[in-house]
FITOR-564235 format. One record per residue (C-alpha): residue number from 0; residue in three letters; x, y, z. Coordinates in steps of 0.1 Angstrom, whole numbers, plus 2048, in hexadecimal, padded with zeros to 3 digits. Layout:
# residues N
(r NUM, 'Ala', (X, Y, Z)),
...
# end
This chain:
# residues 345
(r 0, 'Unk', (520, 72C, 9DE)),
(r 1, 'Unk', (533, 71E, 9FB)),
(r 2, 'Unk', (52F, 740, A09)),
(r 3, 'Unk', (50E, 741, A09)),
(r 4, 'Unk', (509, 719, A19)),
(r 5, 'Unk', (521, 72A, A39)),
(r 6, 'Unk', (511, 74B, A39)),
(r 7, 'Unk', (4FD, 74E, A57)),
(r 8, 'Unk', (4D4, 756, A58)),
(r 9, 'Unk', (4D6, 77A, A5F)),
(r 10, 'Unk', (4F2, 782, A4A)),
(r 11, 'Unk', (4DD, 76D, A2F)),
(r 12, 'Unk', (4C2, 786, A37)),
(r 13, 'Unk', (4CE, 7A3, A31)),
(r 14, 'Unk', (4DB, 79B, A0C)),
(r 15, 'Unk', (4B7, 798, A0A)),
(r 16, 'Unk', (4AF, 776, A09)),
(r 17, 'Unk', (48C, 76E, A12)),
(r 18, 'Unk', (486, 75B, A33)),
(r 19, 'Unk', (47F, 73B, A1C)),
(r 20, 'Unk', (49D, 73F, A0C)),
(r 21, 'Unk', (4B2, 741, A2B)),
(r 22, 'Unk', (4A3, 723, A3D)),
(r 23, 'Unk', (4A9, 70C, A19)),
(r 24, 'Unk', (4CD, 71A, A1C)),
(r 25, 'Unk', (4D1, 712, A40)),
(r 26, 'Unk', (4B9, 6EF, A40)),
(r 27, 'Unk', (4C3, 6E2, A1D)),
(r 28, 'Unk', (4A7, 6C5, A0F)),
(r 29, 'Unk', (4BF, 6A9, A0C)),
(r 30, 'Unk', (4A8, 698, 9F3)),
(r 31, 'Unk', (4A0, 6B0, 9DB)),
(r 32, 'Unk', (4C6, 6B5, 9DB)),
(r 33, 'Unk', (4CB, 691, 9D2)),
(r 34, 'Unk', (4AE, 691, 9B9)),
(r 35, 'Unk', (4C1, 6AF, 9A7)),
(r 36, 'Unk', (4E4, 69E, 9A8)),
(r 37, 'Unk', (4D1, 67E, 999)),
(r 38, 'Unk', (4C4, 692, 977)),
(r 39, 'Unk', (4E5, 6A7, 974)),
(r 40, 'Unk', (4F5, 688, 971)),
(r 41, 'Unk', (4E2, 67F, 955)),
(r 42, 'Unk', (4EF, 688, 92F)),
(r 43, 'Unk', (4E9, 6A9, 922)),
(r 44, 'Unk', (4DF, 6B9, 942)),
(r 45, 'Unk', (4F1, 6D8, 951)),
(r 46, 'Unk', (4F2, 6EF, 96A)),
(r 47, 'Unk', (4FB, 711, 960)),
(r 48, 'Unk', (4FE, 729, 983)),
(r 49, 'Unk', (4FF, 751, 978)),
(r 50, 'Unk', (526, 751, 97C)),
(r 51, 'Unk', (530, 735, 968)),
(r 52, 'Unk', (540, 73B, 945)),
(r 53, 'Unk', (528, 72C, 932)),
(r 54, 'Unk', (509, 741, 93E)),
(r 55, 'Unk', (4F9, 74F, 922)),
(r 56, 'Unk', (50A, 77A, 922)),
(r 57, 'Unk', (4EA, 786, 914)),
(r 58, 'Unk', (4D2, 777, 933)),
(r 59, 'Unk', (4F2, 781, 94C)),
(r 60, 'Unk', (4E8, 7A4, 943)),
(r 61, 'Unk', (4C4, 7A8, 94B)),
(r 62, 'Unk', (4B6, 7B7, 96A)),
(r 63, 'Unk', (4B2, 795, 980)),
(r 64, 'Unk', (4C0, 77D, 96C)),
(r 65, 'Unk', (4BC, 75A, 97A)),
(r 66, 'Unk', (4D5, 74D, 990)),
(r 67, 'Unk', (4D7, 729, 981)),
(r 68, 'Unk', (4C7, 71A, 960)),
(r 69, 'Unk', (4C1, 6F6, 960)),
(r 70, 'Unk', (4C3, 6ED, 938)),
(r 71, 'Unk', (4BE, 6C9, 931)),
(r 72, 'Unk', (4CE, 6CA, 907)),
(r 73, 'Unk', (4E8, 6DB, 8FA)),
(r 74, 'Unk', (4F1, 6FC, 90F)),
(r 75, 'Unk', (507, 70A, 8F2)),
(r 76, 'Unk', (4EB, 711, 8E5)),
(r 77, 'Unk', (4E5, 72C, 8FE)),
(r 78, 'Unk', (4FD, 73E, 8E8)),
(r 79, 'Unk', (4F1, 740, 8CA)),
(r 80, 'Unk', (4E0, 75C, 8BB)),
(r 81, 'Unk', (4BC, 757, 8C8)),
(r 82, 'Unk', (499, 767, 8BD)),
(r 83, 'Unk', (478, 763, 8D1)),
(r 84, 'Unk', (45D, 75A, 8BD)),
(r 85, 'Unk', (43B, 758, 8D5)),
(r 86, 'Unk', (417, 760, 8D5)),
(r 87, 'Unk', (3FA, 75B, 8DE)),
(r 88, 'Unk', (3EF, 733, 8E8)),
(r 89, 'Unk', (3CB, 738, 8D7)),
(r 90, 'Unk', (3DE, 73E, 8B3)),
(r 91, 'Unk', (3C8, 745, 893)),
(r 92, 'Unk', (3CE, 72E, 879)),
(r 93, 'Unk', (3E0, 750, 867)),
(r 94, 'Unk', (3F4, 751, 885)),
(r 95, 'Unk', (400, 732, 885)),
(r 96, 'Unk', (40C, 733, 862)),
(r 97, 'Unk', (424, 751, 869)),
(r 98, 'Unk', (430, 743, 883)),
(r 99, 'Unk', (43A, 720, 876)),
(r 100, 'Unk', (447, 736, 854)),
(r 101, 'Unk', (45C, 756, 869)),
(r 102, 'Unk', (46E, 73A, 883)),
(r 103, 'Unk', (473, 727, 865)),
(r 104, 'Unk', (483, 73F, 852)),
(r 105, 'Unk', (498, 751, 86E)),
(r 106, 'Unk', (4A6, 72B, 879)),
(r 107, 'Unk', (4B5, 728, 855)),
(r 108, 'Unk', (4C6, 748, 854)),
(r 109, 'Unk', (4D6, 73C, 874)),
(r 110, 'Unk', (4C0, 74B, 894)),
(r 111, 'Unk', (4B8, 735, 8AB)),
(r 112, 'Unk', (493, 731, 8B4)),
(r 113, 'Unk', (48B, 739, 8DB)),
(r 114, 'Unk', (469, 73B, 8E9)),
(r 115, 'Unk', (451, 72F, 908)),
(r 116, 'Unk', (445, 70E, 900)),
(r 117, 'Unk', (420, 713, 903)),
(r 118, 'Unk', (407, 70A, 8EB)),
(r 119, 'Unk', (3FF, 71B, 8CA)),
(r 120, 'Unk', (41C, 736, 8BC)),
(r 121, 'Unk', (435, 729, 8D4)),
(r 122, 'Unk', (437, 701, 8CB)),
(r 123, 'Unk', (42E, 70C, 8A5)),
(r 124, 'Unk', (451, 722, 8A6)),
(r 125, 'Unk', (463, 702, 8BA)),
(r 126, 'Unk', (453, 6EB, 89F)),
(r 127, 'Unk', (461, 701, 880)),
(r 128, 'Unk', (485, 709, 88E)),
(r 129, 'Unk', (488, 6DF, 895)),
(r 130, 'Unk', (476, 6D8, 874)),
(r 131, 'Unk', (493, 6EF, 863)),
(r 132, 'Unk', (4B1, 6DD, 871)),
(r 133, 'Unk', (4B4, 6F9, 889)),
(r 134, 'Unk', (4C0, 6FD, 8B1)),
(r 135, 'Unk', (4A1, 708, 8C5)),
(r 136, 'Unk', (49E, 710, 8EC)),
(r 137, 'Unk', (47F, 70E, 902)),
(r 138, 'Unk', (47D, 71E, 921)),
(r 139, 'Unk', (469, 70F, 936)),
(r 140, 'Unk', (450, 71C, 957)),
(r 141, 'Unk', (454, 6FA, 969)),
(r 142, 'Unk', (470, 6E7, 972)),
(r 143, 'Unk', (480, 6D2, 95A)),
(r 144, 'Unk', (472, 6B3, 964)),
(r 145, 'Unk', (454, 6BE, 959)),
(r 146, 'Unk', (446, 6C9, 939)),
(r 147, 'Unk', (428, 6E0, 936)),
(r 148, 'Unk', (40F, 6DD, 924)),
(r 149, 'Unk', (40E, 6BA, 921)),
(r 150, 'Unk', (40A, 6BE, 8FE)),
(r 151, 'Unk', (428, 6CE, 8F7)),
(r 152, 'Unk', (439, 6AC, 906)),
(r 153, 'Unk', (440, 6A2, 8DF)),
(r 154, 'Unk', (453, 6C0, 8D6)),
(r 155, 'Unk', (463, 6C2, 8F6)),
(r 156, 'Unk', (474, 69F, 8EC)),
(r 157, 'Unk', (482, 6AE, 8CE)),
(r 158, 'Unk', (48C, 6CC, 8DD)),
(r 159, 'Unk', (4A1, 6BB, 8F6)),
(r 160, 'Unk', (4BC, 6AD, 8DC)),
(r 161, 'Unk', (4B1, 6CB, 8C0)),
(r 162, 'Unk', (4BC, 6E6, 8D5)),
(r 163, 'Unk', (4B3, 6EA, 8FF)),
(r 164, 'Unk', (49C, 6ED, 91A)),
(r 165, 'Unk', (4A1, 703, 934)),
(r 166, 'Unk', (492, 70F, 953)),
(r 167, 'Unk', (4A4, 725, 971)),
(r 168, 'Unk', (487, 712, 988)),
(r 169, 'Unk', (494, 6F1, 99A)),
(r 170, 'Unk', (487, 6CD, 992)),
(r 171, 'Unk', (461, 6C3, 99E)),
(r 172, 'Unk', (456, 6EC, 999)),
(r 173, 'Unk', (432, 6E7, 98F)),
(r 174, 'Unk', (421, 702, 971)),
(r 175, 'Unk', (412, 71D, 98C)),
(r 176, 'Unk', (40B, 73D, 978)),
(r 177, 'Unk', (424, 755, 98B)),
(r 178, 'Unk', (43D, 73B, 97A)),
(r 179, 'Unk', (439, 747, 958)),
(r 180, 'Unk', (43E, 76E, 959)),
(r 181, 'Unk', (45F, 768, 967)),
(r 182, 'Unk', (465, 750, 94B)),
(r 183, 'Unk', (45E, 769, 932)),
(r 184, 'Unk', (47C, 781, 93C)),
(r 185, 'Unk', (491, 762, 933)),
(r 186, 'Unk', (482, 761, 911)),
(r 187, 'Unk', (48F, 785, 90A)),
(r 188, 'Unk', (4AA, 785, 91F)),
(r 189, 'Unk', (4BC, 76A, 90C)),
(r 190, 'Unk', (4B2, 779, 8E2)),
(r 191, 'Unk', (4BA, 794, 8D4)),
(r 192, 'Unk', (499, 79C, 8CB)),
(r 193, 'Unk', (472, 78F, 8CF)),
(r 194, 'Unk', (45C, 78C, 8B3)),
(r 195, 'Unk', (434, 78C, 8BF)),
(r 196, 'Unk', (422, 776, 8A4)),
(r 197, 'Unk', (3FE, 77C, 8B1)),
(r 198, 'Unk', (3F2, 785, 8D3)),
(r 199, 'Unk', (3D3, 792, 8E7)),
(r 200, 'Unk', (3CE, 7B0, 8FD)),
(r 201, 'Unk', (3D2, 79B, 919)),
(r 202, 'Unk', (3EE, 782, 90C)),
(r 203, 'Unk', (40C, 77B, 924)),
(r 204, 'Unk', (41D, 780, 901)),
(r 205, 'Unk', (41A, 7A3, 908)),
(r 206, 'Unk', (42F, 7A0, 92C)),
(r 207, 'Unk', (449, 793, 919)),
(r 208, 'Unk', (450, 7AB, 8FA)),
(r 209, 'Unk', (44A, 7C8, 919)),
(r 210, 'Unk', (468, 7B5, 92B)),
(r 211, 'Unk', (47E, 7B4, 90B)),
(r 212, 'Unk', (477, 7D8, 907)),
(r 213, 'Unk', (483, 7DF, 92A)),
(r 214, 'Unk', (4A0, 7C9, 923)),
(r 215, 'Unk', (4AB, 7DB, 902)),
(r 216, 'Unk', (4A0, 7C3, 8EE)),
(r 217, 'Unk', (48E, 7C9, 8CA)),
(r 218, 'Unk', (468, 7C3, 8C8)),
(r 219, 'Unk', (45D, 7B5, 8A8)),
(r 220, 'Unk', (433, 7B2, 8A5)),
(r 221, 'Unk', (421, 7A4, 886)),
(r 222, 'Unk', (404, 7BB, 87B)),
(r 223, 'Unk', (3DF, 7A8, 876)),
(r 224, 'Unk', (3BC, 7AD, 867)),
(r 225, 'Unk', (3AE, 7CA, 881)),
(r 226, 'Unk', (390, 7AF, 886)),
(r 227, 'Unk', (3A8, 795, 894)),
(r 228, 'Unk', (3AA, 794, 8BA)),
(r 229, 'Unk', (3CA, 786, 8BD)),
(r 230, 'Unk', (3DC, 7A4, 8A9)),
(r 231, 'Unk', (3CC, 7BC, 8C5)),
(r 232, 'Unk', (3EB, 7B4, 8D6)),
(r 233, 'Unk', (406, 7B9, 8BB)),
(r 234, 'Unk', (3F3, 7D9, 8B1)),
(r 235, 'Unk', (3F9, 7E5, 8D3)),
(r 236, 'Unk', (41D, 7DE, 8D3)),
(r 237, 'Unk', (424, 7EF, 8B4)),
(r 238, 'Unk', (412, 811, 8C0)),
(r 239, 'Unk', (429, 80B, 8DB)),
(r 240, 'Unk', (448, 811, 8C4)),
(r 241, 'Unk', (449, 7E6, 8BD)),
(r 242, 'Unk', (456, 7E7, 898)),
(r 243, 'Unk', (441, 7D8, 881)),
(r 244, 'Unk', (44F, 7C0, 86B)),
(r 245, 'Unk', (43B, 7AB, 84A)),
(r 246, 'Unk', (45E, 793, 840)),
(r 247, 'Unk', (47C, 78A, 850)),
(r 248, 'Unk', (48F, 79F, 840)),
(r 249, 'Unk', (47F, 7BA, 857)),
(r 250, 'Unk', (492, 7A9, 875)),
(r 251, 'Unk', (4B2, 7A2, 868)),
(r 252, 'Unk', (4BA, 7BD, 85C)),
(r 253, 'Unk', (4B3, 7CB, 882)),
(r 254, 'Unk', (4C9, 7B6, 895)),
(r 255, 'Unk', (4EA, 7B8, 885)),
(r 256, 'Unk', (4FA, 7D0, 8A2)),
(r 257, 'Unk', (4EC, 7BA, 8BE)),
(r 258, 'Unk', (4F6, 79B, 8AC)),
(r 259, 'Unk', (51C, 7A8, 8A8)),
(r 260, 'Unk', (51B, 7B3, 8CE)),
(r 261, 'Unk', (514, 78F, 8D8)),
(r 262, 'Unk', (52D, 780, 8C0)),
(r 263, 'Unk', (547, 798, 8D2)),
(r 264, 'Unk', (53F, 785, 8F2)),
(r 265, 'Unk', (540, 768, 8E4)),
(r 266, 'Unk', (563, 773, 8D1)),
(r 267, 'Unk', (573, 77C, 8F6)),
(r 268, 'Unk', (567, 761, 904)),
(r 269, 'Unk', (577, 744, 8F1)),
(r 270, 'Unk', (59A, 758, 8F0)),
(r 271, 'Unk', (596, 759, 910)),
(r 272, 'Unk', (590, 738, 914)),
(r 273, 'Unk', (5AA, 72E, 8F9)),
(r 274, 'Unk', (5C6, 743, 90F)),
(r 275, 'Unk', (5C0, 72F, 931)),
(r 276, 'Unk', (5DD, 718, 92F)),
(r 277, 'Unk', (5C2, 6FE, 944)),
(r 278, 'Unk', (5AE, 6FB, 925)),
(r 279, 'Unk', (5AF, 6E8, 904)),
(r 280, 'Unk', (5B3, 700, 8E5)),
(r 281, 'Unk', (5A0, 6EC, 8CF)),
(r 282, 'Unk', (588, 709, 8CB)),
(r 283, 'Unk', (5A6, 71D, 8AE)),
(r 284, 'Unk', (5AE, 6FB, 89E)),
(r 285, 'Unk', (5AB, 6FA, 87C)),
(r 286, 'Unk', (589, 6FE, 872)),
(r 287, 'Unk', (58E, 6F6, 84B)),
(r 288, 'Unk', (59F, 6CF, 85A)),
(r 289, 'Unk', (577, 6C4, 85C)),
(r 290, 'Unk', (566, 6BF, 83A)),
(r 291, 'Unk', (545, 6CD, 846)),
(r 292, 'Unk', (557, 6F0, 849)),
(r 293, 'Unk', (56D, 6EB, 82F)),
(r 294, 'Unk', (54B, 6E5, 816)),
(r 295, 'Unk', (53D, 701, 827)),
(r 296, 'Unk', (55D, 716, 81F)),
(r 297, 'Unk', (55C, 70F, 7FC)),
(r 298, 'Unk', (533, 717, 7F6)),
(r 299, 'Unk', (53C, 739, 807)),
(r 300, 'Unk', (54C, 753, 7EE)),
(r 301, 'Unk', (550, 77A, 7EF)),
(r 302, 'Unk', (52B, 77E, 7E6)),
(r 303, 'Unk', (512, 77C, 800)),
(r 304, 'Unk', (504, 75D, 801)),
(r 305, 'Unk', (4E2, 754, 819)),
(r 306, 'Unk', (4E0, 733, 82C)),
(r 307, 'Unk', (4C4, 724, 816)),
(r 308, 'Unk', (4E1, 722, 7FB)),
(r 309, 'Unk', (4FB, 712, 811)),
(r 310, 'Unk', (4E3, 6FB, 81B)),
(r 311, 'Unk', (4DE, 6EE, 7F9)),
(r 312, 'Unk', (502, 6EC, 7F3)),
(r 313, 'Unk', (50F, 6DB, 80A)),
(r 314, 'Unk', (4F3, 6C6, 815)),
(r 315, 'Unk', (4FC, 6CF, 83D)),
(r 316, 'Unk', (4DC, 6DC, 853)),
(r 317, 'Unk', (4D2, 700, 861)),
(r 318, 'Unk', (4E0, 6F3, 882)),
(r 319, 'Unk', (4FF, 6E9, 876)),
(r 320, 'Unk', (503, 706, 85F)),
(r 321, 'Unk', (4F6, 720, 87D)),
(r 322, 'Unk', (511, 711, 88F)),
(r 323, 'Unk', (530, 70C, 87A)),
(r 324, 'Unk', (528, 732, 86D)),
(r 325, 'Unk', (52D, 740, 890)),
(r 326, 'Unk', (552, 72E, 895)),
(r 327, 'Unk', (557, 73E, 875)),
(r 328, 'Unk', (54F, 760, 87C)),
(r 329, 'Unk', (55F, 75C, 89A)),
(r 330, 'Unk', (57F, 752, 88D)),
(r 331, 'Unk', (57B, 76F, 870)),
(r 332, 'Unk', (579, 759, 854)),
(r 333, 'Unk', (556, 75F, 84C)),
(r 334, 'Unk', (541, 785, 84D)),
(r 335, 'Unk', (518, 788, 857)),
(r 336, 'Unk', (508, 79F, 842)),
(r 337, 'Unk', (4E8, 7AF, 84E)),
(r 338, 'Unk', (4D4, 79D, 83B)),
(r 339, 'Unk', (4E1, 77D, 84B)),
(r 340, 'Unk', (4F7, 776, 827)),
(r 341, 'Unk', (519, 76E, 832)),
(r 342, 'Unk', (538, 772, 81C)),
(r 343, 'Unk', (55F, 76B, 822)),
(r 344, 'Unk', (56D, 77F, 835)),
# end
């Protein structure tokens, strides 16, 4: 970064920087500085930049991934095994049904529930995944000053201490429309899949499963009534080798390879953290010491046993559950089957 504040214009230029890039770099707007210093100073907002540890590993690997993410919540979070759940913002009452039930459903067996926001499918998934206990993440096409739509102001609120908000565009970005296909490539750049509940022909919903393909993602796409037009879209996808799915089961049982790649980053990264002398090693204490995990130890046996169950047993939340599990499997006490049943290691 300090690099880049001495570079000087022409060597800025042929990086490729644009010549509005290069004149912010070299004229920097005090002000806007001072109003971003002013809400990074307030609790529970970060700064990620593409270098720093805790950047998500999944988004670092996309073609263009954003150079910073400004996440106002919980930017662990960011590292939690994600699903997209979006579609169209004109929803059929059908649509909106599978959408509240499949986020529902994935949060308790421990996914976390990302998506774009916007009216209809995506605030119906944000609504179920909070509703369930469970971490969700909005990405947002304005900065995070700003929530759009306005409606989605409610949810947004929950979101922000349920989960995060993030946005790779800087504070007082207003909603233009060439925001929001950029935003999309966040949406599948941080899952490990996308799941289209209901779109049109026309849908933006479309741009995004397209740029989770590209990305090497898995396309899920609900099937519909051949008179509805919002399955036009999901139709399409599937004849363009989407897989069709009816339950969750369909997904889960898809993204066990993916999910154990991510927990392998996840795996390096805390031993690498735990190794730096610098760095508290709090991360390897003792797990079973807390009585959450310890109660959670003792509900899980040598059969596979789903979250619902563990839920009921100990009385602890999806979140917490979602969570704990992953230190767990992390630390090799605890197996993910691909169902999403876990059993002792």
């Amino acid at each position: 970064m300090s690099a880049a504040v001495s570079a000087n214009g022409r060597d800025l230029s042929r990086l490729g920087l644009s010549d509005a890039a290069v004149a912010a770099i070299a004229n920097p707007n005090e002000a806007k500085i001072e109003a971003d210093l002013h809400w990074l100073a307030q609790p529970n907002h970060h700064l990620l930049c593409w270098d720093d540890d805790a950047y998500p590993v999944l988004l670092r690997r996309i073609d263009n991934p954003p150079a910073v993410l400004y996440v106002d919540g919980d930017p662990g979070c960011l590292w939690q095994p994600q699903i997209a759940v979006i579609g169209t913002r004109n929803p059929t009452a059908g649509g909106l049904d599978h959408a509240r039930d499949f986020a529902s459903t994935l949060a308790r067996q421990g996914m976390t529930i990302t998506s774009g926001l916007a009216s209809g499918i995506d605030t119906a998934a944000h609504r179920a995944a909070l509703d369930a206990g469970a971490l969700t993440i909005a990405v947002n096409g304005t900065g995070l000053d700003q929530v759009y739509p306005n409606s989605s102001r409610a949810v947004a609120n929950r979101i922000r201490s349920q989960g995060a908000m993030i946005s790779e565009l800087p504070l007082g970005s207003p909603p233009r429309p060439q925001n929001f296909p950029a935003r999309n490539r966040i949406i599948s750049g941080l899952s490990l899949a996308v799941l289209v509940i209901e779109a049109g022909l026309n849908s933006g919903t479309l741009i995004t499963a397209r740029k989770a393909a590209e990305q090497g993602r898995d396309v899920f796409a609900l099937p519909g009534s051949l008179n509805n037009p919002m399955a036009k879209g999901c139709h399409r996808l599937i004849r363009e080798g989407a897989r069709l799915v009816e339950t969750t089961a369909d997904i889960m049982q898809e993204l066990g390879p993916v999910a154990a790649e991510l927990q392998m980053e996840i795996r390096q990264r805390l031993d690498l953290a735990d190794e730096a002398p610098e760095k508290p090693k709090g991360i390897k204490q003792d797990l079973l010491d807390d009585p959450d995990y310890q109660a959670l130890w003792e509900v899980i046996g040598f059969d596979p046993k789903p979250m619902d169950t563990m839920i009921d047993q100990t009385g602890l939340s999806a979140r917490e559950i979602s969570s704990m599990l992953l230190m767990m499997e992390l630390k090799g006490m605890v197996k993910k089957q691909v169902n999403g049943h876990y059993v002792r290691a």
